[in-house]
PDB file with one MODEL, atoms N, CA, C and O in Angstrom:
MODEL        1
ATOM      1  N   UNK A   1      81.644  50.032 -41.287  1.00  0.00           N
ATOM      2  CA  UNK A   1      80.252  49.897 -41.694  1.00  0.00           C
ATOM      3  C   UNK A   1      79.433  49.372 -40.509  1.00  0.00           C
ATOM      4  O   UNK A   1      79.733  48.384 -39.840  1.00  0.00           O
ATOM      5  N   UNK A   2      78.457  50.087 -40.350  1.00  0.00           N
ATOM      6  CA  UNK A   2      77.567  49.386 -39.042  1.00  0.00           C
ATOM      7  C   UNK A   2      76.750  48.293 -39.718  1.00  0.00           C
ATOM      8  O   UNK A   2      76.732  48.114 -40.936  1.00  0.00           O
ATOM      9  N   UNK A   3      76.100  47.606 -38.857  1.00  0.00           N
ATOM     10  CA  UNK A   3      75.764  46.613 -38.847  1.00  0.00           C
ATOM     11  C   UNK A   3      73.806  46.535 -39.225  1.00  0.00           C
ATOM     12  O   UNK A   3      73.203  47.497 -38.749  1.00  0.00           O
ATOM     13  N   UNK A   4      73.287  45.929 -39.676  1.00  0.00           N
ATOM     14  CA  UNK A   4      72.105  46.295 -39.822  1.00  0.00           C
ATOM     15  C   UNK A   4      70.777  46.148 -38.574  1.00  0.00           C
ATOM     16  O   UNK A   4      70.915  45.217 -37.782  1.00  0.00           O
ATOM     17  N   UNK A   5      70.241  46.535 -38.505  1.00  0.00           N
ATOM     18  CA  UNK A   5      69.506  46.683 -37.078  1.00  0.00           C
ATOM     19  C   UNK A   5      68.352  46.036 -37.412  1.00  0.00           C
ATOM     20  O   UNK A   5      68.025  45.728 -38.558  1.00  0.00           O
ATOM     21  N   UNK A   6      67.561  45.773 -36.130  1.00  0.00           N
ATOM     22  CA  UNK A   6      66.156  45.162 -36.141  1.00  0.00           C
ATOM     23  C   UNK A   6      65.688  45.842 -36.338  1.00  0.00           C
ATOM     24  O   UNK A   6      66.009  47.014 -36.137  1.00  0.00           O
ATOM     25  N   UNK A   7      64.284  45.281 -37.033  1.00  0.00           N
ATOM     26  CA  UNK A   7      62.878  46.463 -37.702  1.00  0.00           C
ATOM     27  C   UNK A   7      61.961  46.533 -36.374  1.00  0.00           C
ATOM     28  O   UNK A   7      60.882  47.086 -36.586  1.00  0.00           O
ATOM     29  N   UNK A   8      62.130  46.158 -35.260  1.00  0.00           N
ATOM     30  CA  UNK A   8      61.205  46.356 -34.569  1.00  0.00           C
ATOM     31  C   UNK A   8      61.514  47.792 -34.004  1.00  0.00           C
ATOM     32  O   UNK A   8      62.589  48.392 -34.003  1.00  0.00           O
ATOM     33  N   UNK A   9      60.005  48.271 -33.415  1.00  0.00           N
ATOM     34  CA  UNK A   9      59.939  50.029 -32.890  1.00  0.00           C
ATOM     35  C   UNK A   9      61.141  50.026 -31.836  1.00  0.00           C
ATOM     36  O   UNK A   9      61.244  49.191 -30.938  1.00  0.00           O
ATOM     37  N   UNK A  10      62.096  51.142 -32.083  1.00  0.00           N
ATOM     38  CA  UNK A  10      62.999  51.503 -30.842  1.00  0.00           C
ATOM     39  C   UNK A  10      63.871  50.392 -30.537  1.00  0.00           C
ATOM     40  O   UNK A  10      64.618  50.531 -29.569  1.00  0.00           O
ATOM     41  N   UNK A  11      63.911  49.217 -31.252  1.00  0.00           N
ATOM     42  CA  UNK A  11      65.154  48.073 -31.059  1.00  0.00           C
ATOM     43  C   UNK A  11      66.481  48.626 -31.746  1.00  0.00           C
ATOM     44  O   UNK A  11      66.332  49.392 -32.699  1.00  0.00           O
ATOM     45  N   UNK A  12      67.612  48.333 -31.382  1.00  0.00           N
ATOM     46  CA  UNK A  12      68.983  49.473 -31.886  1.00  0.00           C
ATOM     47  C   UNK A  12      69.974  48.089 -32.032  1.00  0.00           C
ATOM     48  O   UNK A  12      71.151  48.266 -32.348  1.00  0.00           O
ATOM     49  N   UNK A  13      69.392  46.506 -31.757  1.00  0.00           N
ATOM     50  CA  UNK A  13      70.316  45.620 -31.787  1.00  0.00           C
ATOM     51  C   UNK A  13      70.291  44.843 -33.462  1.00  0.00           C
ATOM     52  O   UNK A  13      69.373  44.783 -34.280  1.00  0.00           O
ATOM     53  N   UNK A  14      71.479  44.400 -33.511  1.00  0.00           N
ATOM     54  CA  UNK A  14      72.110  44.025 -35.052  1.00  0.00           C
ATOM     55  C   UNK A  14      70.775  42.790 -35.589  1.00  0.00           C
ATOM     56  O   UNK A  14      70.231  41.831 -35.043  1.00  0.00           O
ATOM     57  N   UNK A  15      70.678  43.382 -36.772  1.00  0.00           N
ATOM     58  CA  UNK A  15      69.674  41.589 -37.028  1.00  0.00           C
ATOM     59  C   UNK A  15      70.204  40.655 -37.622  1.00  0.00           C
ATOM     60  O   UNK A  15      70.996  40.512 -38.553  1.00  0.00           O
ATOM     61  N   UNK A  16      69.506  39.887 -36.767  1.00  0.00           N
ATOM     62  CA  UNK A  16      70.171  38.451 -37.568  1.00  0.00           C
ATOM     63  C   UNK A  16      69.248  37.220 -38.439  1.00  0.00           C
ATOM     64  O   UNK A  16      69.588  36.063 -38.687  1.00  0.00           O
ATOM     65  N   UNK A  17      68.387  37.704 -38.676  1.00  0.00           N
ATOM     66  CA  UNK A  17      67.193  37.117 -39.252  1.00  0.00           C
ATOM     67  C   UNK A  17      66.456  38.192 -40.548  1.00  0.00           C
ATOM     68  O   UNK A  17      66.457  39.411 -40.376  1.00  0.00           O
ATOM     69  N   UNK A  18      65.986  37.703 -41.537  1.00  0.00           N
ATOM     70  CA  UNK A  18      65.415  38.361 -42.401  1.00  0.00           C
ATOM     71  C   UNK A  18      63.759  37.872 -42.630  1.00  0.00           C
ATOM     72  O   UNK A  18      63.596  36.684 -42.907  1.00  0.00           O
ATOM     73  N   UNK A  19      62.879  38.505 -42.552  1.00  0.00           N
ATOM     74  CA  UNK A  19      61.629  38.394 -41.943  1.00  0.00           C
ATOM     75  C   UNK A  19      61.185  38.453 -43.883  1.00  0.00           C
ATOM     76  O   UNK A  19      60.970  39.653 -44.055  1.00  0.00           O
ATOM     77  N   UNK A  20      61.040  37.948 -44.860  1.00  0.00           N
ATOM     78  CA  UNK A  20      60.412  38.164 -46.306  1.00  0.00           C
ATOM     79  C   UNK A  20      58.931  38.089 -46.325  1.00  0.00           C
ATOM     80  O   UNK A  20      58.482  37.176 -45.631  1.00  0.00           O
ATOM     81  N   UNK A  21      58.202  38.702 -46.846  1.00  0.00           N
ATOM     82  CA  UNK A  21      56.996  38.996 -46.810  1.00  0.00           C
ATOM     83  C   UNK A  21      55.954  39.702 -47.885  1.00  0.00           C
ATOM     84  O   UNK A  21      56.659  40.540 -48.447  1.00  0.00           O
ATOM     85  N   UNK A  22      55.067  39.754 -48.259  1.00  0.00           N
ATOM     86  CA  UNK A  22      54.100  40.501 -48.945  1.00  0.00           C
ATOM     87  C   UNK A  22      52.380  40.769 -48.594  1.00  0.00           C
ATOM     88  O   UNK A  22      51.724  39.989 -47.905  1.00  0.00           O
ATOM     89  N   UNK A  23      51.966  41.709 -49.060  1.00  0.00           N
ATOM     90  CA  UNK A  23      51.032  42.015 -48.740  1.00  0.00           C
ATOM     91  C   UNK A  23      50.578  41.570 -50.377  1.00  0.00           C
ATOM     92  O   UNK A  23      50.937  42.213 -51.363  1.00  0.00           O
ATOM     93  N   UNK A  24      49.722  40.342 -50.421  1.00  0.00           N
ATOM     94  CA  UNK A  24      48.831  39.908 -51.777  1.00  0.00           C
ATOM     95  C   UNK A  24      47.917  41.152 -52.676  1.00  0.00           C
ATOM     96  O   UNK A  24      47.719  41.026 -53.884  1.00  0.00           O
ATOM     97  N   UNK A  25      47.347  42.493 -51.782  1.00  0.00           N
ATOM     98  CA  UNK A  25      46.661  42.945 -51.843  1.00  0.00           C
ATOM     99  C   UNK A  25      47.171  44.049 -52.947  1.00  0.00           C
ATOM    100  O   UNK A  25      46.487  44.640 -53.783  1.00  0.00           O
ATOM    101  N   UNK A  26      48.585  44.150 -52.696  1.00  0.00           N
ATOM    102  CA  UNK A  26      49.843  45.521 -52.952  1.00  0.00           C
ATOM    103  C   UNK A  26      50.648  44.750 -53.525  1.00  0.00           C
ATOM    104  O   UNK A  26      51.184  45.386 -54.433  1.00  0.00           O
ATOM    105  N   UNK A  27      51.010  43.749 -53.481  1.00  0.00           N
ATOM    106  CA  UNK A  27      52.039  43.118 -54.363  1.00  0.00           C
ATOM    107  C   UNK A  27      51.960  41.869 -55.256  1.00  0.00           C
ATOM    108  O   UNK A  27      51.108  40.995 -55.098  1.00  0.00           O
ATOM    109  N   UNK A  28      52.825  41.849 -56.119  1.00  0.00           N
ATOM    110  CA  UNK A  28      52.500  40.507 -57.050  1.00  0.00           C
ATOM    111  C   UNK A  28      52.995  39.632 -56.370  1.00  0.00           C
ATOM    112  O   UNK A  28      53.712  39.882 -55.401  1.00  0.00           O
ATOM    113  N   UNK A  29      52.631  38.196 -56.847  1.00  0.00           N
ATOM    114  CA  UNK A  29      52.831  37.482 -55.663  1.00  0.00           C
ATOM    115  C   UNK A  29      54.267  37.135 -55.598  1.00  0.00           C
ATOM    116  O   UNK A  29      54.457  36.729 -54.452  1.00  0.00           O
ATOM    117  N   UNK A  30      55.686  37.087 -56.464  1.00  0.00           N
ATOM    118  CA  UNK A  30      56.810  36.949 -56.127  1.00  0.00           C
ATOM    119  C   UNK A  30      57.157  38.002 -55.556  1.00  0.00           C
ATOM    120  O   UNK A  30      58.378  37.930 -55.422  1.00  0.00           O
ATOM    121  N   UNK A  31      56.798  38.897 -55.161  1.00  0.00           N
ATOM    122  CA  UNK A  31      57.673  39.796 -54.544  1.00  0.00           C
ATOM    123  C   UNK A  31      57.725  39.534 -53.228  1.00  0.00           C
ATOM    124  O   UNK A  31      56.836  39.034 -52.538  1.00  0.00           O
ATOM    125  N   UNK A  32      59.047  39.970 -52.826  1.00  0.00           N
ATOM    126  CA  UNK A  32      58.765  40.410 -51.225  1.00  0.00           C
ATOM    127  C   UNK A  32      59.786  41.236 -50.862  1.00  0.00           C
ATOM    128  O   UNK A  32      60.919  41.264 -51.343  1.00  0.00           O
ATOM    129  N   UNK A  33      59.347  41.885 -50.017  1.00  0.00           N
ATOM    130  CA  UNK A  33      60.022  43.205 -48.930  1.00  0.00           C
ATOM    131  C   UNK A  33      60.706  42.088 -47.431  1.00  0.00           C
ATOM    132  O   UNK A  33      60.609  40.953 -46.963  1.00  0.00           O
ATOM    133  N   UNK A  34      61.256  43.143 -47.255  1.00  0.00           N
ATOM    134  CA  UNK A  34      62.041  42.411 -45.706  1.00  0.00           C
ATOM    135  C   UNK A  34      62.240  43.414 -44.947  1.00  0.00           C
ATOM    136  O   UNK A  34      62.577  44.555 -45.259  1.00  0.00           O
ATOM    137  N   UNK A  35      61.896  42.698 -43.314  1.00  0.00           N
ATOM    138  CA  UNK A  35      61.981  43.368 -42.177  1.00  0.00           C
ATOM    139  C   UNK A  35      63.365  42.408 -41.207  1.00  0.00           C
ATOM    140  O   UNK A  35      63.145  41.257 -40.831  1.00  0.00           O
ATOM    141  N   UNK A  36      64.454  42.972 -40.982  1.00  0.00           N
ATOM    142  CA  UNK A  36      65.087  42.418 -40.627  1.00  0.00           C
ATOM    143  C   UNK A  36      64.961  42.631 -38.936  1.00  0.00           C
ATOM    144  O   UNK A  36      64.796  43.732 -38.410  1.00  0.00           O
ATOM    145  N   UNK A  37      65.081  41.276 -38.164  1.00  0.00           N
ATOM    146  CA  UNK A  37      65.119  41.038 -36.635  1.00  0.00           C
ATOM    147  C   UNK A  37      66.038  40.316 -36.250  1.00  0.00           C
ATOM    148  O   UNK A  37      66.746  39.480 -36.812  1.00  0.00           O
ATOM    149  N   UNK A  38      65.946  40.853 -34.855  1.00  0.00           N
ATOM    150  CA  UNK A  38      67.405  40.177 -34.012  1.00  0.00           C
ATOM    151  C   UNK A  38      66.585  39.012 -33.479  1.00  0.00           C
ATOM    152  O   UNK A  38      65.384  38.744 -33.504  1.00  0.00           O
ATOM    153  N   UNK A  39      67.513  38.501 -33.059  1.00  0.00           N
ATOM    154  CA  UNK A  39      67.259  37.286 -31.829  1.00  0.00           C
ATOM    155  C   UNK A  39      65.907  37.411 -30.963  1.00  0.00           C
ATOM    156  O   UNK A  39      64.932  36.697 -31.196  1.00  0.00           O
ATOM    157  N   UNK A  40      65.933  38.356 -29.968  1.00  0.00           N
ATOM    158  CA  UNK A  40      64.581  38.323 -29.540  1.00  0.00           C
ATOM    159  C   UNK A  40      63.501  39.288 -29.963  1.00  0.00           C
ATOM    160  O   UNK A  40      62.992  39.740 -28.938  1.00  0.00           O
ATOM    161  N   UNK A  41      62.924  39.807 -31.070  1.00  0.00           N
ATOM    162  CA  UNK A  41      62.040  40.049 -31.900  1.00  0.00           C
ATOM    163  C   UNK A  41      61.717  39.333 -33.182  1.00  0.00           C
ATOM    164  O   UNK A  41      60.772  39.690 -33.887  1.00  0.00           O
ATOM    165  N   UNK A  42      62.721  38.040 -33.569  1.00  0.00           N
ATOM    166  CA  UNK A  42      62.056  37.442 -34.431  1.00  0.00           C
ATOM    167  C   UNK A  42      60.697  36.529 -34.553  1.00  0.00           C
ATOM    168  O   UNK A  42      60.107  36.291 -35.607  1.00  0.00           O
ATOM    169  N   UNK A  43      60.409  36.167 -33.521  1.00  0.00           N
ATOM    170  CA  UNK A  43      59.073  35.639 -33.345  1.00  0.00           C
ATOM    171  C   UNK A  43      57.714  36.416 -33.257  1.00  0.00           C
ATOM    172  O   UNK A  43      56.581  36.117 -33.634  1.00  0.00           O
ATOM    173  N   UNK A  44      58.466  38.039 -32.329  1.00  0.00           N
ATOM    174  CA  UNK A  44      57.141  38.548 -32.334  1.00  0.00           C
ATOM    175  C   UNK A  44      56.848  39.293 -33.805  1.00  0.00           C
ATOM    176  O   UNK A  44      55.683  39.374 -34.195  1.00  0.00           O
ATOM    177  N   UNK A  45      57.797  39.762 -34.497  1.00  0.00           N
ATOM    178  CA  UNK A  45      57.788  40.273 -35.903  1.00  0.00           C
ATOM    179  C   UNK A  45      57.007  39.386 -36.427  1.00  0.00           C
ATOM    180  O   UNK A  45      55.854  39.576 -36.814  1.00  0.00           O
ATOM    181  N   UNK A  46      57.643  38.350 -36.453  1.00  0.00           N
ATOM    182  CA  UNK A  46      56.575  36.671 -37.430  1.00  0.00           C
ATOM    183  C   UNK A  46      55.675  36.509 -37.444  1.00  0.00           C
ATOM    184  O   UNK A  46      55.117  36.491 -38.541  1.00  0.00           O
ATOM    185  N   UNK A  47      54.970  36.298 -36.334  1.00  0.00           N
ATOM    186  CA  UNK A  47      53.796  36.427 -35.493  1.00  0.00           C
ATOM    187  C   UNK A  47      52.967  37.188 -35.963  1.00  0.00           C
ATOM    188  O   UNK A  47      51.931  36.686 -36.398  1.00  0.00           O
ATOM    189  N   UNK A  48      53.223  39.189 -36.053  1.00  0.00           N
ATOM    190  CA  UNK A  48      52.679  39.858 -36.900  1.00  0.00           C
ATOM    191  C   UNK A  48      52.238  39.499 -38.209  1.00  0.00           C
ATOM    192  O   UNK A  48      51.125  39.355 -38.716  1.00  0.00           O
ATOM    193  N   UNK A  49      53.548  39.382 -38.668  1.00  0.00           N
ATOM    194  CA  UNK A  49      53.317  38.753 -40.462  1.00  0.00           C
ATOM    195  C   UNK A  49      52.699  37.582 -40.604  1.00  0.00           C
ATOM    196  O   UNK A  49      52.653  37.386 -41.818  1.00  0.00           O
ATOM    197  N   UNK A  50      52.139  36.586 -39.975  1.00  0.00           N
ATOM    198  CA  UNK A  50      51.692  35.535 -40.251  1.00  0.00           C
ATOM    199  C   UNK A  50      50.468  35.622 -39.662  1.00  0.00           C
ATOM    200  O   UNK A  50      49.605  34.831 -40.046  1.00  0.00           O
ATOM    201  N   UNK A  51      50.154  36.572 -38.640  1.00  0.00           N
ATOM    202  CA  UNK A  51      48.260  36.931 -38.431  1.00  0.00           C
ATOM    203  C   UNK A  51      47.969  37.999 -39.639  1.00  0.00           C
ATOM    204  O   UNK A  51      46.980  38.705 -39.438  1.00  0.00           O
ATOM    205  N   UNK A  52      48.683  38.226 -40.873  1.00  0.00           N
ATOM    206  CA  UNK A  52      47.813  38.779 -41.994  1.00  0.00           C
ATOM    207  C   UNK A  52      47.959  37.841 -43.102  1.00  0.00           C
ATOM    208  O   UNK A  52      47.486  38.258 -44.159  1.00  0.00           O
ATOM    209  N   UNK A  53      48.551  36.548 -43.137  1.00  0.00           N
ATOM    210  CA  UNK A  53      49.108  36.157 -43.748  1.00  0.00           C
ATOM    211  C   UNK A  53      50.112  36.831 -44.710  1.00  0.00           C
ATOM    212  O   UNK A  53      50.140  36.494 -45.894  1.00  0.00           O
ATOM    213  N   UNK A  54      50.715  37.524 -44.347  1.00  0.00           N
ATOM    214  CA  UNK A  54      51.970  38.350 -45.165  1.00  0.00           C
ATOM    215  C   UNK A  54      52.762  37.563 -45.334  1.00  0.00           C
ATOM    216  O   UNK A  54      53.114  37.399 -46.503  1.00  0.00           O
ATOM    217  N   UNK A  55      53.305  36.849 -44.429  1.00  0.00           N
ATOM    218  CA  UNK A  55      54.916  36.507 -43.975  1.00  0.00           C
ATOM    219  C   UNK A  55      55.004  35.203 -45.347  1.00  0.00           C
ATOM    220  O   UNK A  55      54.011  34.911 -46.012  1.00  0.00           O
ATOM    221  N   UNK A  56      56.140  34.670 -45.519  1.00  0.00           N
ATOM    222  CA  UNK A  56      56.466  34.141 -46.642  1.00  0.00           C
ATOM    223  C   UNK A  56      57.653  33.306 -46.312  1.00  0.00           C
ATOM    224  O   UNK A  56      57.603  32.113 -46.611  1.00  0.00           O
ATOM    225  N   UNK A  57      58.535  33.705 -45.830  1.00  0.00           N
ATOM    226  CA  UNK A  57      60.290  33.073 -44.976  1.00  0.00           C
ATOM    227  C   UNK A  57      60.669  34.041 -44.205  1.00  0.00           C
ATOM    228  O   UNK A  57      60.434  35.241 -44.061  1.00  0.00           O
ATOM    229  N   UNK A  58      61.625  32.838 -43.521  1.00  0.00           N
ATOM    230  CA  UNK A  58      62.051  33.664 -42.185  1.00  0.00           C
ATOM    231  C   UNK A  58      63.704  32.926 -42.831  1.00  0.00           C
ATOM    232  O   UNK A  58      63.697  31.749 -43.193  1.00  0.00           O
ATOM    233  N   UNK A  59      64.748  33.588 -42.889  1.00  0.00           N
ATOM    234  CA  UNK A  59      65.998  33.002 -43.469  1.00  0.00           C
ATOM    235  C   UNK A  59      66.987  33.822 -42.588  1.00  0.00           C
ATOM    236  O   UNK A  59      66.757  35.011 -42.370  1.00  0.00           O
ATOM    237  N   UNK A  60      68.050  33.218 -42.096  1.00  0.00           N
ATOM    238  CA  UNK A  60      69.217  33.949 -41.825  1.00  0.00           C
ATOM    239  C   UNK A  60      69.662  35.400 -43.067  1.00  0.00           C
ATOM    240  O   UNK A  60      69.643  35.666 -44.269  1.00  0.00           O
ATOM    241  N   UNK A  61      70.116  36.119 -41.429  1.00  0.00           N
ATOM    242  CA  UNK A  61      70.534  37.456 -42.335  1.00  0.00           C
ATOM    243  C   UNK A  61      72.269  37.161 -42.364  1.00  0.00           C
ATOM    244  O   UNK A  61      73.018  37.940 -42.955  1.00  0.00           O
TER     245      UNK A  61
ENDMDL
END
């Protein structure tokens, strides 16, 4: 079984972080979707999600 990859564009490395999130606008507010990131895209992923206020937790994958 391979391993699950980062959500960032064109990254091919395993993630190790789970990025949880919602858009208030599209979702009720318990929900959330996940973008999973490695090591060095978890901040800039976050970063994204937290200049729309999306982001929600950042938890080990």
């Amino acid at each position: 079984m391979e391993p699950d990859v980062c959500s960032a564009k064109g990254c091919t490395a395993a993630a190790t972080w789970q990025l949880l999130w919602n858009n208030p606008k599209l979702h009720t507010p318990e929900r959330r979707k996940t973008w999973l990131a490695c090591e060095d895209h978890k901040v800039s992923l976050s970063q994204f999600l937290a200049a729309r206020n999306f982001l929600k937790d950042v938890v080990a994958h």
